[in-house]
C-alpha positions as CSV (number, residue, x, y, z in Angstrom):
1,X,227.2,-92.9,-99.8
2,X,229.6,-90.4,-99.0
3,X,229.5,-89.4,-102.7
4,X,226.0,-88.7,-102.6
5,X,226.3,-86.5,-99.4
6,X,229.4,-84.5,-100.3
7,X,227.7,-83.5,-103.6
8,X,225.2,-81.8,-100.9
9,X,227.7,-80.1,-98.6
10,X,227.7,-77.1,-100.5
11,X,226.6,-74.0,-98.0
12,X,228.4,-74.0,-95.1
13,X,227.5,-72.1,-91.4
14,X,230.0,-71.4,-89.2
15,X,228.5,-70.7,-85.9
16,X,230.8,-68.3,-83.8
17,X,233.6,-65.3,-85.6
18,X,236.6,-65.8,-83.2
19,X,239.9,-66.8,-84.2
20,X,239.3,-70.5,-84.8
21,X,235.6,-70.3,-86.6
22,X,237.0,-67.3,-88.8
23,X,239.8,-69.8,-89.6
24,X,237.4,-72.0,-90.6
25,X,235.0,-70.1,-92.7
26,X,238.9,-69.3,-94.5
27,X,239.2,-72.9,-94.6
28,X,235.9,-74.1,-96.0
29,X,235.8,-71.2,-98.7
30,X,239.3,-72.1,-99.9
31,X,237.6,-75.7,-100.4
32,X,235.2,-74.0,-102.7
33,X,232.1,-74.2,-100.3
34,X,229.7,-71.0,-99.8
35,X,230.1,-69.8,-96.8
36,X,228.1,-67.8,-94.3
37,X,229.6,-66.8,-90.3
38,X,227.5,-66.1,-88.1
39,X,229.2,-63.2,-85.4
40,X,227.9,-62.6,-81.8
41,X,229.0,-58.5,-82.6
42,X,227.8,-56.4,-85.4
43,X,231.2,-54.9,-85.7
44,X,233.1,-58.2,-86.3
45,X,230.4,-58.9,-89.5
46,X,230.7,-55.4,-90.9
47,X,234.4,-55.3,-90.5
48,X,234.2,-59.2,-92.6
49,X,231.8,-58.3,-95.3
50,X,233.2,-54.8,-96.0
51,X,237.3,-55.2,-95.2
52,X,237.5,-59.0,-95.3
53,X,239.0,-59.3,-92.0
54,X,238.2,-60.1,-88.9
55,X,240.2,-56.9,-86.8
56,X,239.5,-58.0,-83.8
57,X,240.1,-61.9,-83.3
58,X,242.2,-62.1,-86.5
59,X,243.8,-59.2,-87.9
60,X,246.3,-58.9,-90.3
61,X,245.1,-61.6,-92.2
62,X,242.8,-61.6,-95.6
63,X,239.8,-63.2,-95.7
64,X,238.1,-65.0,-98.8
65,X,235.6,-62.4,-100.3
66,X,233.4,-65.0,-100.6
67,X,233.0,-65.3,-97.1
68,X,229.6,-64.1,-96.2
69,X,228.8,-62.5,-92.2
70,X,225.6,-62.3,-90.2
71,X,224.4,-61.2,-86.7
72,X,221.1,-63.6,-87.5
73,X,221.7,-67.1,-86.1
74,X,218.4,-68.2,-88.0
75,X,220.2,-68.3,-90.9
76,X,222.3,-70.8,-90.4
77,X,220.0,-73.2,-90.2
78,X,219.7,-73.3,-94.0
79,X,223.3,-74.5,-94.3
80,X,224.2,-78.3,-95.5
81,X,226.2,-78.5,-92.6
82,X,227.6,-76.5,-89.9
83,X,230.4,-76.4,-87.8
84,X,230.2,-75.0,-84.3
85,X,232.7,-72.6,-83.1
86,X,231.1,-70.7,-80.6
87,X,232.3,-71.4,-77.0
88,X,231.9,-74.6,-74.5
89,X,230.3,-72.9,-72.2
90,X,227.9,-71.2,-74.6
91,X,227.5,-73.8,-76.5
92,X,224.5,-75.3,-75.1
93,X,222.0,-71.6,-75.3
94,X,223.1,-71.3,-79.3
95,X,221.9,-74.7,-79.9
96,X,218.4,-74.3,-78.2
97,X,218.3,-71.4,-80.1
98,X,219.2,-72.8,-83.4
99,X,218.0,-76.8,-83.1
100,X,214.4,-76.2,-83.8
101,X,215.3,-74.4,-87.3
102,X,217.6,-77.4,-88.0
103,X,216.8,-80.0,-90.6
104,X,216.7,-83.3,-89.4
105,X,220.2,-85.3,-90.0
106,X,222.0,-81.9,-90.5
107,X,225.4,-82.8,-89.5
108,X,226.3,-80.5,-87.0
109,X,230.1,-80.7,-86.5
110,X,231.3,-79.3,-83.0
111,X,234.9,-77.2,-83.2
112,X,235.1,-76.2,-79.5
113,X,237.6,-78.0,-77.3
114,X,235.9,-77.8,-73.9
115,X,233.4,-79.7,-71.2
116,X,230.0,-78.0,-69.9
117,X,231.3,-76.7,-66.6
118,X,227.9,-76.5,-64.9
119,X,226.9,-80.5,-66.2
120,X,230.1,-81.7,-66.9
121,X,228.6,-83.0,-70.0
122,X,230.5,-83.7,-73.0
123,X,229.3,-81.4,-76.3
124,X,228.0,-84.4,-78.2
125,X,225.7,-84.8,-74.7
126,X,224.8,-80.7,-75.0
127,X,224.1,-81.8,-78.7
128,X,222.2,-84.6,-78.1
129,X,219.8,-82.7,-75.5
130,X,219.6,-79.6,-77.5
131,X,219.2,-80.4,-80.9
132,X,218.6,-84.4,-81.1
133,X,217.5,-84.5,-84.5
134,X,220.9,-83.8,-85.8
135,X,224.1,-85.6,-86.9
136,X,226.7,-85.0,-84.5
137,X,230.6,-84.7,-85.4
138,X,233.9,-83.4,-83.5
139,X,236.9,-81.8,-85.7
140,X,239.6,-81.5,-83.2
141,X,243.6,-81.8,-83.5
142,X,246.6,-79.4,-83.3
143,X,245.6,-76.4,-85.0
144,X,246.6,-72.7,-84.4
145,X,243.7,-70.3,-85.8
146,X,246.2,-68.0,-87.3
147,X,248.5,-70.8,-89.5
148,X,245.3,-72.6,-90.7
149,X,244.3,-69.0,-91.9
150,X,247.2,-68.7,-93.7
151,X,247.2,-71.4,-95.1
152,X,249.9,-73.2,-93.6
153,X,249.8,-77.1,-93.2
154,X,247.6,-79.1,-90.6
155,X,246.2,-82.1,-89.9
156,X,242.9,-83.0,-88.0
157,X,240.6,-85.5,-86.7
158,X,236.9,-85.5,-88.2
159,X,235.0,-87.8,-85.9
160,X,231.3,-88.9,-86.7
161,X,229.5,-92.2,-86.2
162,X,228.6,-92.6,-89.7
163,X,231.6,-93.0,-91.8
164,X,229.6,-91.8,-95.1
165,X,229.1,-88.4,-93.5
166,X,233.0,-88.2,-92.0
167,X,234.2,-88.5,-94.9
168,X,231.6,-86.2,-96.9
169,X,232.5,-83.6,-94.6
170,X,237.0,-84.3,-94.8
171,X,235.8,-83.6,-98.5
172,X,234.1,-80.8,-98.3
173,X,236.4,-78.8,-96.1
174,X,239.7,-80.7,-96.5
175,X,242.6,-78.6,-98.7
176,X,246.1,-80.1,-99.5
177,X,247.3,-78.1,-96.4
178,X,243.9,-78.7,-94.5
179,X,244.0,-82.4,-94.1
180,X,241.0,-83.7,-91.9
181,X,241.5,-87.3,-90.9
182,X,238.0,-88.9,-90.2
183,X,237.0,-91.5,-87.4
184,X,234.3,-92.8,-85.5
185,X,235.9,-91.9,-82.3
186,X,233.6,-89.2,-80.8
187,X,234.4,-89.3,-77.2
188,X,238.2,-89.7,-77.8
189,X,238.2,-86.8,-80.0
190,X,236.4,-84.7,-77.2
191,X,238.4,-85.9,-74.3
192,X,241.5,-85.1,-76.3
193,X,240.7,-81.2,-76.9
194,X,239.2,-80.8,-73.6
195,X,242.1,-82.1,-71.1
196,X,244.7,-81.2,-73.5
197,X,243.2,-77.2,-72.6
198,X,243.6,-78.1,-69.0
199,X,246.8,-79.9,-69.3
200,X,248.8,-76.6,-71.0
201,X,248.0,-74.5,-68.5
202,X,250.0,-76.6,-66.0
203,X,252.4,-76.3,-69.1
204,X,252.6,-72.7,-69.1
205,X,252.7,-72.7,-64.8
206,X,256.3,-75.0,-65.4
207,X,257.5,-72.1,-67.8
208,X,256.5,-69.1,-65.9
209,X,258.0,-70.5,-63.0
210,X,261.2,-70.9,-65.3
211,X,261.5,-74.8,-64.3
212,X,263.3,-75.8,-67.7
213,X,262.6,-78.0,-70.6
214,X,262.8,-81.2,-68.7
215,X,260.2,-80.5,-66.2
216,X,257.8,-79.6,-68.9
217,X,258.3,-82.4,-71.0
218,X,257.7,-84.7,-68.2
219,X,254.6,-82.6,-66.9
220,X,253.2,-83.1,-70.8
221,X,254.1,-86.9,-70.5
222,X,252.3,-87.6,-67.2
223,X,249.6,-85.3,-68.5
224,X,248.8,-87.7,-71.2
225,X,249.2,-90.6,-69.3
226,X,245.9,-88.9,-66.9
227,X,244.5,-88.1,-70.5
228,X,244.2,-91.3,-71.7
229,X,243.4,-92.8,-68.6
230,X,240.4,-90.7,-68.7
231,X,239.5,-91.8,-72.0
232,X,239.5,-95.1,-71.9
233,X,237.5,-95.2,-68.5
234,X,234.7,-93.2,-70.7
235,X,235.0,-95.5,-73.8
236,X,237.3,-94.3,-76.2
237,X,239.8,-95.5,-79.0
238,X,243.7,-95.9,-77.1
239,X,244.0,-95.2,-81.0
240,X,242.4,-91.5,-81.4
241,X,244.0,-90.3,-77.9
242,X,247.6,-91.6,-79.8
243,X,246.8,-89.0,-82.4
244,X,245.8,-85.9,-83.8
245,X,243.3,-85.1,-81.7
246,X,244.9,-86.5,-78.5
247,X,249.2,-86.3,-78.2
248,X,249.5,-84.1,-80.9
249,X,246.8,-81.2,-80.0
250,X,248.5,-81.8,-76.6
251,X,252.0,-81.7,-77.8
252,X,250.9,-78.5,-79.8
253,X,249.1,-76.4,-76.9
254,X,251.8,-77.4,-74.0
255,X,255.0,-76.3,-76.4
256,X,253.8,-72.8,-77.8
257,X,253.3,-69.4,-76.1
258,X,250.4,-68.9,-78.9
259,X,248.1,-71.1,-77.1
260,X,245.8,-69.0,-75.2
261,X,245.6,-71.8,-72.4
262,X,249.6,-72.1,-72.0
263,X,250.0,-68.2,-72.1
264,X,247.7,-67.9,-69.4
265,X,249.5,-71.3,-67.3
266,X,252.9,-68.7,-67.9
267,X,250.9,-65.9,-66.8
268,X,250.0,-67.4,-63.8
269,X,253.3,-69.2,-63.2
270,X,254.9,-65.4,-63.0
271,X,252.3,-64.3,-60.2
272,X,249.5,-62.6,-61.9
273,X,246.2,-62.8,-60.8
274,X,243.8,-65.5,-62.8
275,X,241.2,-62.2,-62.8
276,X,243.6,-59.9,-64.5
277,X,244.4,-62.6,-67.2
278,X,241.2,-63.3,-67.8
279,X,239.8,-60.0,-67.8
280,X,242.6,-58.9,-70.0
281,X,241.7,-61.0,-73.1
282,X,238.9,-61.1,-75.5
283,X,239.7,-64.8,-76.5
284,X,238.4,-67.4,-74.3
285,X,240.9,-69.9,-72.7
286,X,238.7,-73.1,-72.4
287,X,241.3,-74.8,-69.8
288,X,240.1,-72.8,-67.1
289,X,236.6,-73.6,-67.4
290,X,237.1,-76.9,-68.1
291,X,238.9,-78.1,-65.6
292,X,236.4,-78.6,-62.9
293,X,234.2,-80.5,-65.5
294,X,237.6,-82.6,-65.8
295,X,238.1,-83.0,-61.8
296,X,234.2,-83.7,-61.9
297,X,234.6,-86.7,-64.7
298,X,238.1,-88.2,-63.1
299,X,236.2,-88.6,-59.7
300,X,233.1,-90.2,-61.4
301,X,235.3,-92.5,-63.0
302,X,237.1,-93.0,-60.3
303,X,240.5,-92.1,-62.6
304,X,244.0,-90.1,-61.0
305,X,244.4,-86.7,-62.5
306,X,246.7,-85.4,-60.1
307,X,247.9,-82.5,-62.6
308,X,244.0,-81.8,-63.3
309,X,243.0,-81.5,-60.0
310,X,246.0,-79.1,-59.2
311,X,244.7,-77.1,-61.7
312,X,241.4,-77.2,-60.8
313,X,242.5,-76.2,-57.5
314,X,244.5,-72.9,-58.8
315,X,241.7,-71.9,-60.9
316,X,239.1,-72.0,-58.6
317,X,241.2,-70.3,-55.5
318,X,241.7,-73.2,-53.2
319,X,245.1,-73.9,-53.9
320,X,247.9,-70.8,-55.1
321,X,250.4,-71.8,-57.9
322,X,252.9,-72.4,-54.6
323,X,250.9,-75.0,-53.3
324,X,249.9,-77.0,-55.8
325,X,253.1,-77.3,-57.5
326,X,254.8,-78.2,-53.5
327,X,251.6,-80.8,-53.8
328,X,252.5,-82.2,-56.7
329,X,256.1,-82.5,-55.7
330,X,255.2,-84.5,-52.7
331,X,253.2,-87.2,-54.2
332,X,254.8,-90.6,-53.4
333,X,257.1,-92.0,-56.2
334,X,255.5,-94.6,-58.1
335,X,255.2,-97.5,-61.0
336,X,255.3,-95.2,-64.4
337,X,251.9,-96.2,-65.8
């Protein structure tokens, strides 16, 4: 079966030109697929098609000249299968734009790490609701835009239902240093790159404050312990939050100044203004939306996110960085579980 569908993977949309989906239109055209990006700004596909490089999310890299850009979203729908790169948040008003074009059973593989803020709703739900007709998928794991363009070596998840199309899809984007690992895992795979977002900014608090190495690698430790209680309270694998796209995206994002969600945690940990940061950026830092969503889910599912909900509280204003961290502090020691 999954023969028969690679052999059909052969055009590829990437839906969204930032860092990560130009990375991935890199990716897919090194596998030999054709490849067509779809870009929000008209600059960002001229500077693509003409220079082969993405200036503004991406620069100094080279791009695959066969690497096709377009401002037309109804384009994509022609492709075999898609990945979607755009946004969390926005994720939801591309699909109703694109799902009606969509053939039916297109698999339609979701690349941002995030939860609908205003629904709380995973992306396989926005999926489901938005464009039913197609075959969902989440690629997820520990992966900076800029190394995967260069070709440097990585490992993901691929998580789809069907194991035929999983693996049609590791095959027809996987490279010796692009290594997707497929599972069936879906929610696991999204409630790993969602909280893991969340998680790193409380990262990057610890090491603007300047509170050491120790205090981080306990905050990423007790971090995971609230991400995978979250999991498995919504149904997934204790085996997909052990890997890629659990503990090692989180080891990844809460260990590197390069990830736009711990860099804005360090930003806030040395007294900037959560406006500034923001409005200083043109990459999005999915953590901060997120995290609400992430309060939202633990409540529902009546799970402790003590870390998540003091971020939620800094990110929306009710706490400052002060207070949640004396908060935190003043929890009650307990059993380590």
């Amino acid at each position: 079966m999954a023969e028969n569908i690679s052999r059909q993977i052969e055009n590829i949309g990437v839906v969204g030109a930032g860092a990560w989906g130009t990375a991935l239109a890199q990716v897919a055209a090194k596998a030999g697929r054709r490849v067509t990006l779809w870009a929000r700004e008209p600059e960002v596909a001229e500077q693509i098609n003409a220079r082969h490089e993405n200036a503004t999310f991406l620069p100094g890299i080279a791009l695959d000249a066969g690497i096709r850009a377009t401002t037309a979203l109804g384009e994509m729908a022609a492709a075999d299968a898609l990945l979607m790169v755009t946004p969390a948040q926005h994720m939801r008003r591309v699909l109703i734009e694109l799902g009606p074009a969509l053939t039916a059973g297109t698999p339609v593989v979701l690349c941002a790490k995030g939860i609908e803020q205003e629904t709380g709703k995973l992306l396989t739900e926005v999926l489901a609701e938005a464009a039913p007709h197609a075959t969902p998928a989440v690629l997820s794991g520990p992966s900076f835009a800029a190394e995967v363009a260069r070709g440097l070596p990585t490992a993901v998840t691929l998580a789809c239902a069907d194991e035929g199309t999983a693996e049609a899809l590791a095959h027809a984007i996987g490279l010796p240093t692009f290594r997707p690992y497929y599972s069936a895992d879906l929610i696991g795979a999204e409630i790993g790159g969602a909280v893991k977002n969340v998680l790193a900014i409380a990262c990057g608090i610890v090491e603007g404050k300047k509170f050491g190495d120790s205090a981080r690698a306990a905050l990423t430790t007790r971090g995971f312990a609230e991400l995978t209680r979250l999991g498995l309270a919504m149904g997934a694998h204790v085996e997909t939050l052990m890997g890629l796209s659990g503990l090692g995206d989180l080891i990844l994002t809460c260990n590197s100044p390069k990830s736009r969600n711990m860099s804005l945690g360090m930003a806030l940990g040395q007294g900037k203004p959560l406006a500034e940061i923001m409005g200083s950026r043109n990459s999005v830092s999915e953590g901060v939306h997120s995290a609400t969503a992430v309060a939202a889910l633990a409540k529902k599912h009546k799970v402790e996110m003590p870390i998540a909900d003091a971020v939620t509280a800094i990110v929306t204003g009710k706490a400052s960085v002060d207070e949640a961290i004396a908060a935190l502090l003043a929890r009650p020691v307990g059993r380590e579980a």
